[in-house]
N, C-alpha and C positions, 0 to 999 in steps of 0.2 A: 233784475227782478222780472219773473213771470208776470203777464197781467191773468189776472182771474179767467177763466175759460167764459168763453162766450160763443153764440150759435155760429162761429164764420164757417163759409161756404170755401170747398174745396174742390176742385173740378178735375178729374185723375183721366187720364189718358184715353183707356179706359181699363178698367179691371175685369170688364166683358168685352171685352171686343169680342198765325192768320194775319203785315203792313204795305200798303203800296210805295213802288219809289219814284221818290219828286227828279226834277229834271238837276242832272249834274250829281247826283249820285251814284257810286259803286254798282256796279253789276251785279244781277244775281249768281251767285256761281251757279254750275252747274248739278244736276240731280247727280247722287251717289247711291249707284243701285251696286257696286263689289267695296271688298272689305281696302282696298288698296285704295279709292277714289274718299271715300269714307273717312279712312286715317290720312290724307292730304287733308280733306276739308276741316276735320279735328282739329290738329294742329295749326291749319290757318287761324284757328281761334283762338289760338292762345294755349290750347288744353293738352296732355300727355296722351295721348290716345290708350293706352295702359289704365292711366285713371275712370275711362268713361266704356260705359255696357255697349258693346256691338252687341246687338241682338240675334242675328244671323249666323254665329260663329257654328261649325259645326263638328261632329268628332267621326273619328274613321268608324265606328258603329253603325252612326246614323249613315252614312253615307250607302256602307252597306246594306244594311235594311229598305231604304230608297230603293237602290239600284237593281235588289230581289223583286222588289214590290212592280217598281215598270217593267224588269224583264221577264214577269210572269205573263205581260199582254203583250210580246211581240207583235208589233204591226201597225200599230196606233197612233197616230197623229197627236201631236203637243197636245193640244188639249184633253184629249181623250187616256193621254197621259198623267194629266196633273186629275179629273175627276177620279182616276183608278188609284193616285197616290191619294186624296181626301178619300174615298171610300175603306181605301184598307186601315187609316187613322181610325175611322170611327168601328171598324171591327173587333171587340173585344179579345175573339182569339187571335188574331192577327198584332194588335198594338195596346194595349190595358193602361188606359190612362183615366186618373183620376182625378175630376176639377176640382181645384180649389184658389173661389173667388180671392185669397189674402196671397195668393203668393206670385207674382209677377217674376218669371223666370226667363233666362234666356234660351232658345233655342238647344243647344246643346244641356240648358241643366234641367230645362223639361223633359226633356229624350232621357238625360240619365233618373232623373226620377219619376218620371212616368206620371209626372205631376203640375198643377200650372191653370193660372185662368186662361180667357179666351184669347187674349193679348198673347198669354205663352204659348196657345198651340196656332195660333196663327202665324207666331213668326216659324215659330217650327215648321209648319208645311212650307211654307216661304223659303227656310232656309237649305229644308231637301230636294223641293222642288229645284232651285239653283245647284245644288249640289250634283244633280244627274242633268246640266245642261240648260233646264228652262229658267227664263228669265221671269219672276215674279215680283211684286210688292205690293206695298201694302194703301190700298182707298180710305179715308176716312166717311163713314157714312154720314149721308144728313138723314138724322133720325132725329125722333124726340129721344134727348138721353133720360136716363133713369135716377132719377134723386131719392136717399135715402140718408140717416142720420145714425152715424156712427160716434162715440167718444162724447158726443157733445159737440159735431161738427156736422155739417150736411154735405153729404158726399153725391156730387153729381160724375154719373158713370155713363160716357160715348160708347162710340163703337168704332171696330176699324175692321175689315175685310182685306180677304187677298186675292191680288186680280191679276191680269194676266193680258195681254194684249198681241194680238195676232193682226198685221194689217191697220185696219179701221176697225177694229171691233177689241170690244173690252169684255174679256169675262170673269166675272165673280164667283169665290169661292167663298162661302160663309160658314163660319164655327162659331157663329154666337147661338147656341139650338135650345137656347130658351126665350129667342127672341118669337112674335108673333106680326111683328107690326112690319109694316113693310120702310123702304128704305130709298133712298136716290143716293148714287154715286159722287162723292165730293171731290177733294182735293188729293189728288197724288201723294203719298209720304213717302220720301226718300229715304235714306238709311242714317242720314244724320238728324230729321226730324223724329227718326221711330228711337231713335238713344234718345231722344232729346222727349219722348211719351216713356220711356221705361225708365228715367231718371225722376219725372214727374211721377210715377205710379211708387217708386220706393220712397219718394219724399213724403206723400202720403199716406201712406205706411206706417214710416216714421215719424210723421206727428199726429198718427192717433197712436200710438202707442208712447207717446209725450218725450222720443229721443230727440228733443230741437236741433240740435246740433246737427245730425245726421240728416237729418230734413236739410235744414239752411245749406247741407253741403251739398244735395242731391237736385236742390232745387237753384241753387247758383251756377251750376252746372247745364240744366233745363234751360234756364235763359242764356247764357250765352252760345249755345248749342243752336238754340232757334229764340232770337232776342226778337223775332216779327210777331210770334205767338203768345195771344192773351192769357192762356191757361195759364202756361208757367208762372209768367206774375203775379197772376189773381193767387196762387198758392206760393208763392214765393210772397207776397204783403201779407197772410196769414201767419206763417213761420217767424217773420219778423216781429208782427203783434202779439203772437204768443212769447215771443223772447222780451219782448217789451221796447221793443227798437218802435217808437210810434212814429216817427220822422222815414226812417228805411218801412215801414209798411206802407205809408202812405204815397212814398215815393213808387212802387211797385206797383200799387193801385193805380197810380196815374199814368204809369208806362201804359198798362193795359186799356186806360181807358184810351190815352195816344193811338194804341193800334187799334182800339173796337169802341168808338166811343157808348156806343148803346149798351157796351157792356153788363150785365145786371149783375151777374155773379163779384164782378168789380166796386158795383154800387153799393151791394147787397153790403160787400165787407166794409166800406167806406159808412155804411148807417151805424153798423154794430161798432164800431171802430170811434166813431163819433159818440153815440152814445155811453162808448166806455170813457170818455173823456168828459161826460157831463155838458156835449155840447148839443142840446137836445134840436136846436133849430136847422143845423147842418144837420143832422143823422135823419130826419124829415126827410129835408130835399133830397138824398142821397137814395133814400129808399122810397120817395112817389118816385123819381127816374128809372130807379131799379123795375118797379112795376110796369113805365114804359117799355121796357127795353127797346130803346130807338132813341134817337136824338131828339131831344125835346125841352122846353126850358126848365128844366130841372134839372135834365141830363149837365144843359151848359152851366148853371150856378153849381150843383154837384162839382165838377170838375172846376170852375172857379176857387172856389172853398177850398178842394185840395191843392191847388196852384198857391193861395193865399199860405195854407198850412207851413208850405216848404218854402216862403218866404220870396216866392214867385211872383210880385206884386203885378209888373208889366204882363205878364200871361193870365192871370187872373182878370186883370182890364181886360182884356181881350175877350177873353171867353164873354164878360158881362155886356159888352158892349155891342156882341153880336147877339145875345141875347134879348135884348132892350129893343137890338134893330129888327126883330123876327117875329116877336113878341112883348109889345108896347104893352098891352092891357094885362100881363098876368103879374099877380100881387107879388110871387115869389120872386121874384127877379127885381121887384125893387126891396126887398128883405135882403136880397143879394148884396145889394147894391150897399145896402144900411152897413153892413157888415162889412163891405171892403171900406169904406169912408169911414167906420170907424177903428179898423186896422190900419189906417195910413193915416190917421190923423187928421180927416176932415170933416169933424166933427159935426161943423154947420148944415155939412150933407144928410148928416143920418137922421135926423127929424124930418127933415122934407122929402128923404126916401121913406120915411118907413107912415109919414100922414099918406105919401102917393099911395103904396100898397093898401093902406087901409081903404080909401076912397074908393080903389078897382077892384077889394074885396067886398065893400058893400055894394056895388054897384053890380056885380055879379050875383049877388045873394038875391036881391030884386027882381034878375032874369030870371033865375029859376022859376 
């Protein structure tokens, strides 16, 4: 059964163009900037590499067209290279390309249609640039992303650039040109996290155009591509809740909030998710947290409640008990508490948590 549509929040790669490891765990592999280091990493994962989007792929056209483009400025230094390749992109007679924010293409199926969001023409120059010798890829910007409401769903849209590095110096190539706002340099994305944004941008796609299926497949894909990254989940618990898997959504929810716990976009769906379940107390805390975005005793009962959900009783204590230890005086956190005590059965507790809370809500009321 579908559940009835409701506002959940989707966070897409972007359609303009994050966990730490504890001691005794795995190594990070190494960054995959060619298509050969890329399909090793693939397959490390489990996946066919046939099945998942190399964004960078490119055709003996593009290649040529590149290679006209630099050999036109004999004499130029890499860099002065890769601006003459962006400049000739955005010259109508020289390259005629038409944005369009729905279609997330790759590389090579931008070139052949001349068509593509920011996402597609940035791996594009990414991918020609590499194809006559320079090495580029792609930054995620720290910007404020752009939130809008599609289908019945509210779609928050990033950004990614393409940079280029000489020595100690980093240089930026930007195709987002409806941007105005300025921007600071993020995180590096290698070529297995930039599949792992263009699997996330089809999944989104595909469920607002209501193909779940194809979503759940684009976005299971997403996560084990890059299982450190919140996006993926937060849209991967959404698919789930639209397919009406409320156990596999919430469990996604929680992944993400595991890797970011201030997560909001994570909260956001955990309130609507709760409220679609008539549990009107959780779907609260989930969304004042949300409005924190940071860790804060909402954040921790929030994640409590979903730990409680998946039957996670020891992790659930946890979260409340550091809660409790952080913040002794706030009333939601013994509401927490009421709520795990009377999931496990200790009945005697939930009256003397939920008289505590009261007492530290009047007693609040007062200070004001």
């Amino acid at each position: 059964m579908i559940m009835k549509r409701s506002p959940f929040r989707v966070v897409l790669a972007s359609f303009f163009l994050v966990a730490a490891t504890g001691e005794g765990a795995a190594p990070k592999p190494r960054p995959a900037f060619s298509y050969a280091r890329w399909a090793d990493e693939v397959a490390a994962r489990g996946l066919d590499p046939t099945a998942v989007v190399y964004p960078f792929e490119t055709s003996p056209e593009m290649v040529a067209w590149a290679s006209a483009v630099i050999d036109s400025a004999p004499g130029l230094g890499e860099r002065e290279r890769l601006a003459r390749l962006q400049q000739a992109m955005f010259e109508d007679d020289a390259f005629d390309f038409a944005y369009d924010d729905s279609r997330t293409l790759t590389a090579r199926g931008a070139f052949s249609a001349r068509s593509g969001n920011c996402l597609s023409f940035t791996a594009l120059f990414v991918a020609m640039s590499r194809s006559v010798g320079i090495q580029t890829f792609l930054i995620e910007a720290r910007r404020a992303p752009e939130v809008g409401r599609e289908n019945g769903l509210v779609v928050i849209s990033r950004h990614v650039v393409a940079a280029y590095r000489s020595g100690g110096q980093v240089s930026i190539f930007d195709f987002y040109l409806s941007s105005a706002g300025p921007f600071f340099s993020g995180a590096v994305i290698d070529d297995v996290r930039a599949s792992a944004m263009y699997h996330t941008n089809m999944g989104g796609a595909a469920l607002r155009e209501d193909d779940l299926d194809e979503a759940l497949r684009n976005l299971e894909i997403t996560t084990i591509l890059a299982p450190d990254w919140a996006v993926g989940w937060v849209n991967l618990g959404v698919t789930r809740a639209h397919l009406g898997d409320v156990d596999g959504a919430f469990s996604a929810y929680r992944r993400a909030l595991e890797i970011d716990l201030g997560n909001s976009s994570a909260l956001n769906n955990l309130s609507f998710l709760y409220s679609s379940l008539g549990r009107d107390a959780e779907a609260r805390v989930a969304l004042r947290a949300a409005a924190q975005e940071t860790e804060s005793p909402f954040t921790l009962v929030a994640v409590a409640d979903s730990e409680m959900q998946l039957g996670r009783n020891s992790e659930a204590a946890r979260y409340l008990k550091e809660a409790r230890r952080r913040y002794p005086r706030e009333p939601e956190v013994y509401r927490g508490l009421a709520r795990f005590s009377q999931r496990t059965d200790r009945t005697r507790r939930v009256e003397r948590y939920l008289r505590k809370a009261e007492k530290l809500a009047r007693a609040a009321d007062g200070d004001r």
